[in-house]
C-alpha positions in Angstrom: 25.9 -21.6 -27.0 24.1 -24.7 -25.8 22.1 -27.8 -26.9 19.5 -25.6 -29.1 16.7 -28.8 -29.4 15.3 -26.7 -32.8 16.7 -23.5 -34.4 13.8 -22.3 -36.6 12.5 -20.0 -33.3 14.4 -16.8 -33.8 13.6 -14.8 -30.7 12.7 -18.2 -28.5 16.3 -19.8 -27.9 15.8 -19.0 -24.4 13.3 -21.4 -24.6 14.5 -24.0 -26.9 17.9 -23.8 -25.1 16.5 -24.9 -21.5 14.4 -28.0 -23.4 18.2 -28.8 -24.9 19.8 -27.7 -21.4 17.6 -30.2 -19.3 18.1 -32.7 -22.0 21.9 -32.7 -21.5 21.3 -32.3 -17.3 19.1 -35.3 -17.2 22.6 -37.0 -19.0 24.3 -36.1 -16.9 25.4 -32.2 -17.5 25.9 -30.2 -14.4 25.9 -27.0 -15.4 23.9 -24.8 -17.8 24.5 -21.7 -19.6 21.4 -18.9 -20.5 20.2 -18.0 -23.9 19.0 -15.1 -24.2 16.0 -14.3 -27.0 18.1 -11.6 -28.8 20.9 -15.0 -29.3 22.2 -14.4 -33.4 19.7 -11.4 -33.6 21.3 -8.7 -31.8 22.8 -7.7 -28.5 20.8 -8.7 -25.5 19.3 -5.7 -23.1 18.2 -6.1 -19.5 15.0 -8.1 -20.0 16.4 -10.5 -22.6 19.0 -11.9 -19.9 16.4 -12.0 -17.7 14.4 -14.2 -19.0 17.4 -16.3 -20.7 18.2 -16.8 -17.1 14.7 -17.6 -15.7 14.2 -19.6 -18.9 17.4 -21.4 -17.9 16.9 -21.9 -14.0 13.4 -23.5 -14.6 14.8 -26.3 -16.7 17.7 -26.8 -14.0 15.1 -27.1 -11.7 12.9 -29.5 -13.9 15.7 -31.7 -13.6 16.7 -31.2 -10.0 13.4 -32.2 -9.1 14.4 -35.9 -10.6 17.4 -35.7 -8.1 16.6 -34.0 -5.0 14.0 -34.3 -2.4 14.4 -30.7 -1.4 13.6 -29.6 -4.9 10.3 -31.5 -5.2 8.9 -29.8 -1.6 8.6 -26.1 -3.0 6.4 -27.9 -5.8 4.5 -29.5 -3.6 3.9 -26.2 -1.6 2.8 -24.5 -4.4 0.3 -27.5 -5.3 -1.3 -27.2 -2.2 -1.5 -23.0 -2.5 -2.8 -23.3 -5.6 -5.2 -25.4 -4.6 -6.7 -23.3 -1.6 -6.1 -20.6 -4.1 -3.7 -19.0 -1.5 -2.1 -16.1 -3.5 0.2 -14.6 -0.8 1.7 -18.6 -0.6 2.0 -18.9 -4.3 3.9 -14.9 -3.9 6.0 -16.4 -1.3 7.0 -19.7 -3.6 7.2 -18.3 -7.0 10.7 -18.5 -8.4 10.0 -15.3 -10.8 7.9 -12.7 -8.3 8.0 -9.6 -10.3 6.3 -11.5 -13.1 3.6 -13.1 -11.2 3.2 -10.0 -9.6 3.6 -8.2 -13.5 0.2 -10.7 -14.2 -1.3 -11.0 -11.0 -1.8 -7.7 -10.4 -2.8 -6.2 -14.5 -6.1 -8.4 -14.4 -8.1 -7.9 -11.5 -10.9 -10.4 -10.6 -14.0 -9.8 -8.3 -13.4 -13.3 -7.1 -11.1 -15.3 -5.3 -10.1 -17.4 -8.6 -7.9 -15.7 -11.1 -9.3 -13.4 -13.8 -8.9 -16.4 -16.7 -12.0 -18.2 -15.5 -13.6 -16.3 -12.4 -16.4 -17.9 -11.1 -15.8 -20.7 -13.4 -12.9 -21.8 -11.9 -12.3 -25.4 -12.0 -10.4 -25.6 -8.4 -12.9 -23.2 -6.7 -16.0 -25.4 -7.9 -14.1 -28.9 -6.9 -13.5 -26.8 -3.7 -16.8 -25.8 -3.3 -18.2 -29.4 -3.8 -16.3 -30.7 -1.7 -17.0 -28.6 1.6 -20.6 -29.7 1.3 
């Protein structure tokens, strides 16, 4: 099933097997196969494979950014959108779109910052300082 770093999770192996799948990529292992959370508790449905596969395509991409150029430019984008707290450009970037939408959109804000810390945002106060 994969290089499970810790099987005491039930319900995470999605999780523990990207940390075990970008192990074995950083050694060398080119491909990687999903987990799913239902793995050795039941058959998977629709949302378990998805997010077995996200799960799995963010640790290949963990790694690829240690490889590729290309791979490291979409983080840097997303640095940068962050920083200007450009949602439409962190949309446009994010690998899993329905789920930042899922989030982005279930907890309005009354600010330009997001609804964890509002007006208290660390990013839009460094931001703020720094235009004066």
């Amino acid at each position: 099933l994969g290089p499970i770093v810790t099987d005491i999770f039930p319900g995470y192996d999605h999780i523990a097997g990207a940390i075990g799948g970008a192990r074995a990529a950083l050694n060398g292992a080119d491909f990687l196969c999903y987990l799913t959370p239902a793995e050795h508790l039941g058959l998977p449905d629709k949302e378990h494979v998805r997010l077995g596969v996200i799960a799995t395509k963010l640790a290949a991409h963990a790694v690829n950014l240690t490889r590729f150029e290309e791979e490291y430019r979409r983080d840097y984008l997303m640095t940068l959108a962050r920083g200007r707290l450009n949602w439409e450009r962190q949309f446009e970037l994010a690998m899993d779109k329905e789920r930042f939408l899922e989030i982005r959109e279930t907890r309005p804000t009354s600010t330009e910052a997001c609804s964890m810390c509002g007006d208290l945002c660390a990013i839009k106060l460094i931001n703020n300082m720094l235009k004066r």
